[in-house]
C-alpha positions as CSV (number, residue, x, y, z in Angstrom):
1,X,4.3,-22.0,2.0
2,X,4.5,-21.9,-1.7
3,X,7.4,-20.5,-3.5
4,X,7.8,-19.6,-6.8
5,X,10.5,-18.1,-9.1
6,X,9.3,-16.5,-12.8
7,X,11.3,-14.7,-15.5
8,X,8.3,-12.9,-17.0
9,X,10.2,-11.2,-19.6
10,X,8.5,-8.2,-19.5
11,X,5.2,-7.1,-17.1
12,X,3.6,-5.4,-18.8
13,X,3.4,-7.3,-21.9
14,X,2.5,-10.6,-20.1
15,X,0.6,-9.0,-16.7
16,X,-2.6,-10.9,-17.9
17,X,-0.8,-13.9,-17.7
18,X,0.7,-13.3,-14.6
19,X,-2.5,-12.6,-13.3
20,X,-4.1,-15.9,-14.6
21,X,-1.8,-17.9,-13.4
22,X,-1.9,-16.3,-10.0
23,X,-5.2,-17.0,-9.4
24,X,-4.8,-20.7,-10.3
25,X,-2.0,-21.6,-9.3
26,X,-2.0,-19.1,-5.7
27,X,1.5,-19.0,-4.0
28,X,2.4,-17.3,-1.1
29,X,5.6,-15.5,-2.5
30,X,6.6,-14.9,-6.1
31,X,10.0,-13.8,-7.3
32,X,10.2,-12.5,-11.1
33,X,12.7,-11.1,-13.4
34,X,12.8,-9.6,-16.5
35,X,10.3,-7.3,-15.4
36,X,11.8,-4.5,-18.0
37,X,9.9,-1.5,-16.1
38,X,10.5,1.4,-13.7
39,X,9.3,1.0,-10.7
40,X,6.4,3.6,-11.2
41,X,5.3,1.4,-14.2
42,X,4.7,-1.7,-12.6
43,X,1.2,-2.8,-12.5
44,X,0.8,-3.1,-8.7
45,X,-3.0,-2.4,-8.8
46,X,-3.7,-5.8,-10.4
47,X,-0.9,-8.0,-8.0
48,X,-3.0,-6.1,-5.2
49,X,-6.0,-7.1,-6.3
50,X,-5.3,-10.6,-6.2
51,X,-3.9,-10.6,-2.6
52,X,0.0,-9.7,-2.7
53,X,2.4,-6.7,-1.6
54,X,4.9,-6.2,-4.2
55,X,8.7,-4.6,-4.1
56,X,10.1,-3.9,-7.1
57,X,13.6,-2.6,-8.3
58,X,13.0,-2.2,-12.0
59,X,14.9,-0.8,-14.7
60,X,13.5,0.9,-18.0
61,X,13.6,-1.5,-21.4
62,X,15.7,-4.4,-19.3
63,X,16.2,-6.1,-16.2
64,X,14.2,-5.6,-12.9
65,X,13.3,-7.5,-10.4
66,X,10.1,-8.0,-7.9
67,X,8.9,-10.1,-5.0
68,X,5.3,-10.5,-4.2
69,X,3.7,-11.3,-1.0
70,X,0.4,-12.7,0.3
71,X,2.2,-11.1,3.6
72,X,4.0,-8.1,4.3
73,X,7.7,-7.5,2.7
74,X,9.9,-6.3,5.4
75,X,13.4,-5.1,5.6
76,X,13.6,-4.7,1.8
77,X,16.8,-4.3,-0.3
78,X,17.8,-3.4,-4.1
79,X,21.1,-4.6,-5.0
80,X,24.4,-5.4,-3.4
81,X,24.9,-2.7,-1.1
82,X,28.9,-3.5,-2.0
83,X,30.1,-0.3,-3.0
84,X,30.8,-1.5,-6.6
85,X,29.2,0.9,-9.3
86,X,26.4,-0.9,-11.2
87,X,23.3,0.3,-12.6
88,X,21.9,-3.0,-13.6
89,X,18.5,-3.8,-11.7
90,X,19.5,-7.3,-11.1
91,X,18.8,-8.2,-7.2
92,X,16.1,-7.4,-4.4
93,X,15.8,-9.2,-1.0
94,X,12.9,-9.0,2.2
95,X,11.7,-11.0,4.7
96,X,8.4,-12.4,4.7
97,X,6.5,-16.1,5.9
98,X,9.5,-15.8,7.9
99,X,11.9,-16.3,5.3
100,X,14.6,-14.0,3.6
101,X,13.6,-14.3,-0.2
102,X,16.8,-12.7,-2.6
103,X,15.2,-12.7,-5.9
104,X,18.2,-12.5,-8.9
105,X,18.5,-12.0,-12.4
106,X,21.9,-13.2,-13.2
107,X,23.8,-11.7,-16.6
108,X,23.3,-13.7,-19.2
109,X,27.0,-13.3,-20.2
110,X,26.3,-13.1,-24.1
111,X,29.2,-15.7,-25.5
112,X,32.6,-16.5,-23.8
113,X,34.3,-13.7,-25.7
114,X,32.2,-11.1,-24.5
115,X,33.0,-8.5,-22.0
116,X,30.1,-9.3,-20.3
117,X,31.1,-12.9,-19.6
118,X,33.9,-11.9,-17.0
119,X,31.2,-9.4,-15.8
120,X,29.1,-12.4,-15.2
121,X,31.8,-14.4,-13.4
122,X,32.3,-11.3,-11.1
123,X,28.4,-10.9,-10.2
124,X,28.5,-14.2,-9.1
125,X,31.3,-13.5,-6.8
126,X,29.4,-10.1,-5.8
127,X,26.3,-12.5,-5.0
128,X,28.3,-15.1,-2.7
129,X,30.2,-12.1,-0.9
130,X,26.6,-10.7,-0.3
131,X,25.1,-13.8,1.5
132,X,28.3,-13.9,3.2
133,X,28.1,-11.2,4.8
134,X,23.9,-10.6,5.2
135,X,22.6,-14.2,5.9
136,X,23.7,-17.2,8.0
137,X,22.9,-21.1,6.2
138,X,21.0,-21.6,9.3
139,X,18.6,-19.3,8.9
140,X,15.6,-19.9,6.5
141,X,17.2,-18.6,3.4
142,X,15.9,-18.8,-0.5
143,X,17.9,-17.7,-3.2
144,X,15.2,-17.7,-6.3
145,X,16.0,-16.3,-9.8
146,X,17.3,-16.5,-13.6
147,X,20.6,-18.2,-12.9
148,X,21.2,-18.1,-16.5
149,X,23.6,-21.1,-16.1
150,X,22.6,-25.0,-15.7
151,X,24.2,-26.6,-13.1
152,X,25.5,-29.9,-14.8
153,X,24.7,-32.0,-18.1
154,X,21.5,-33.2,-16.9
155,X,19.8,-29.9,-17.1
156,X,20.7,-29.4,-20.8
157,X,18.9,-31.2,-23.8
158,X,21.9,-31.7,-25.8
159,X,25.0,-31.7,-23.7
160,X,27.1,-32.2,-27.3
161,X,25.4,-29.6,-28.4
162,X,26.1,-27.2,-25.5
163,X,29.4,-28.1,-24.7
164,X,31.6,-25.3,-24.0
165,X,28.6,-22.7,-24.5
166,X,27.6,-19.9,-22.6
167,X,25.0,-21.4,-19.7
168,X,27.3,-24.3,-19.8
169,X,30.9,-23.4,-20.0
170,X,32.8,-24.7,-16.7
171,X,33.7,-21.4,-15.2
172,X,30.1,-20.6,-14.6
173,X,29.1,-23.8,-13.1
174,X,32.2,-23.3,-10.7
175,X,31.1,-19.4,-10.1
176,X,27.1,-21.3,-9.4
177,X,28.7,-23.8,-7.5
178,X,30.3,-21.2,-5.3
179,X,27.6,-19.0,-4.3
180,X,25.6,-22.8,-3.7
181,X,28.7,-23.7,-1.2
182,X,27.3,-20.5,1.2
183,X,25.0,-24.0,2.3
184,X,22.0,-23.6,-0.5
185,X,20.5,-26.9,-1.4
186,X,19.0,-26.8,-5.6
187,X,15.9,-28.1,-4.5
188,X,14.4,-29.3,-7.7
189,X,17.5,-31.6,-8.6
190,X,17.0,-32.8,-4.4
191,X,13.7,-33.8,-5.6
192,X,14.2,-34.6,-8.8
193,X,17.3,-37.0,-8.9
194,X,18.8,-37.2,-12.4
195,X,15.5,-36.1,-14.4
196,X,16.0,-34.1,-17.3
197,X,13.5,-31.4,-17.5
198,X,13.8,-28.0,-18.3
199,X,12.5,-24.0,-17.4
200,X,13.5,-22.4,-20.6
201,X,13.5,-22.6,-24.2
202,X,14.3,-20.7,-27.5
203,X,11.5,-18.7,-29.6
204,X,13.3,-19.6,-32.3
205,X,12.5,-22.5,-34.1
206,X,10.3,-25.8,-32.5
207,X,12.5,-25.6,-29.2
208,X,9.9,-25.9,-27.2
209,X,8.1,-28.6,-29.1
210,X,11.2,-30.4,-29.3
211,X,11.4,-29.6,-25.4
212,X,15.1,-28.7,-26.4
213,X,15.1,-27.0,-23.4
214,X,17.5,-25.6,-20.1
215,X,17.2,-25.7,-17.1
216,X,18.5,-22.3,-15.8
217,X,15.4,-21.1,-13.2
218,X,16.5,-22.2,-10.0
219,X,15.4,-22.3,-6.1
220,X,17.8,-22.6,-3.7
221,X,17.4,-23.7,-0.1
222,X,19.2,-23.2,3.4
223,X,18.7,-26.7,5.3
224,X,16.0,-25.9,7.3
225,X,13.8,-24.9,4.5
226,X,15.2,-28.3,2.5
227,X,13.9,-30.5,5.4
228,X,10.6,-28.2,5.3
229,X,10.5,-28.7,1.8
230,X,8.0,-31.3,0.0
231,X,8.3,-30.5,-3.5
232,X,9.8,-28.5,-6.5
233,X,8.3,-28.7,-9.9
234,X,8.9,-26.6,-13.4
235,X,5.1,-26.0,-14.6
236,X,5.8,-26.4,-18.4
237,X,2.0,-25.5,-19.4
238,X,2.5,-21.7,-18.1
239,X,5.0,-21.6,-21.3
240,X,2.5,-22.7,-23.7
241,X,0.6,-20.4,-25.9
242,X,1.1,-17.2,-27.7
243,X,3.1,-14.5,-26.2
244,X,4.3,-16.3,-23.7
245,X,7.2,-16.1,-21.6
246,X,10.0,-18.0,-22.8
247,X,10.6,-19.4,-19.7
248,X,8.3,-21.6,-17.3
249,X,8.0,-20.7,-13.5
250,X,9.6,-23.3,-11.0
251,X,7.7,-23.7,-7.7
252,X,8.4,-25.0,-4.3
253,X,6.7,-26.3,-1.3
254,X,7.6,-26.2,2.0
């Protein structure tokens, strides 16, 4: 099974893209965010054209979420389910390959003095309270999405640089590191070891020439998809290009 994860930022202006890159690169389920559609406005004919059932939970202008298929998506599910009153399209979960896929677009958070920082902290608690009480860690379990944090130093370009920043600050590596205690394994750094490459980079400037870069598009694993699991790469060359998405998709094997 091939997974991947994919902030497209934006469908509809990168479908032929997405498209493309289906056809070449052919995984079995794709998780994407940033779709920045309603879900009658999502281009399903072409995704169904090239092989895949697709859920979507998408939101007009920002947001939205979507898993596609080469298999049927069963048991779907948009958002928490937690009673708390949020109109952010940021989460959608099935079943299919005989794993539960939860595809997430974390907050972004804004800067450390916004409000939405502490809204951030909180969605992270939302997220661990929903595995906690939907899933098992023995069950084959991936958590896929725009994390919008990096987990330690070694997925930052310029640690210095970042220090302290939003992506970077502690308290949302302790909020990531929480929802990863559930049992998840970040199966790019378990393949990976202390390499520093990256999934995302600014428009501004040379960022991505410079490959001053973040690494904030994760898969997480429940161990019996880690043991399954053969490899996890970022593929850079999807981000090359004009209009392309500023981030690169991450893929895993298993």
């Amino acid at each position: 099974m091939k997974l991947a994860t994919w902030n497209i930022n934006s469908i509809r202006a990168r479908e032929e893209r997405l498209v493309t890159w289906l056809g070449q690169e052919k995984p079995d389920v794709l998780c994407l965010q940033e779709t920045k559609v309603e879900d009658p406005g999502f281009p399903m004919a072409p995704l169904k054209k090239a092989g895949y059932e697709v859920a979507t939970f998408g939101q007009r202008s920002y947001n939205g979420v979507a898993i596609a298929s080469t298999l049927p998506l069963v048991d779907v599910t948009r958002g928490f389910g937690d009673g708390v009153e949020d109109d952010e399209a940021r989460v959608i979960a099935a079943t299919t390959h005989g794993v539960r896929v939860v595809c997430v677009y974390v907050p972004n958070g804004q800067d450390l003095t916004s409000d939405r920082y502490p809204y951030k902290l909180a969605w992270f608690k939302r997220l661990r309270a929903y595995l906690d009480r939907t899933a098992t860690p023995d069950q084959p379990l991936a958590l896929c999405g725009d994390m919008n944090v990096t987990p330690d130093d070694r997925d930052v370009w310029s640690p210095e640089k970042w220090s302290g920043s939003i992506h970077c600050s502690p308290p949302e590596r302790a909020a990531l590191a929480e929802v990863a205690g559930f049992g998840l394994t970040d199966v790019f750094r378990h393949h990976h070891g202390d390499d520093k490459l990256y999934s995302w980079w600014d428009y501004r400037g040379v960022a991505f020439f410079k490959n001053q870069g973040l690494r904030i598009d994760l898969i997480y694993l429940t161990r019996p998809l880690v043991e399954r699991c053969t490899g996890c790469t970022i593929d850079r060359n999807a981000r090359k290009g004009q209009d392309a998405s500023d981030h690169a998709p991450v893929v895993a094997v298993m």
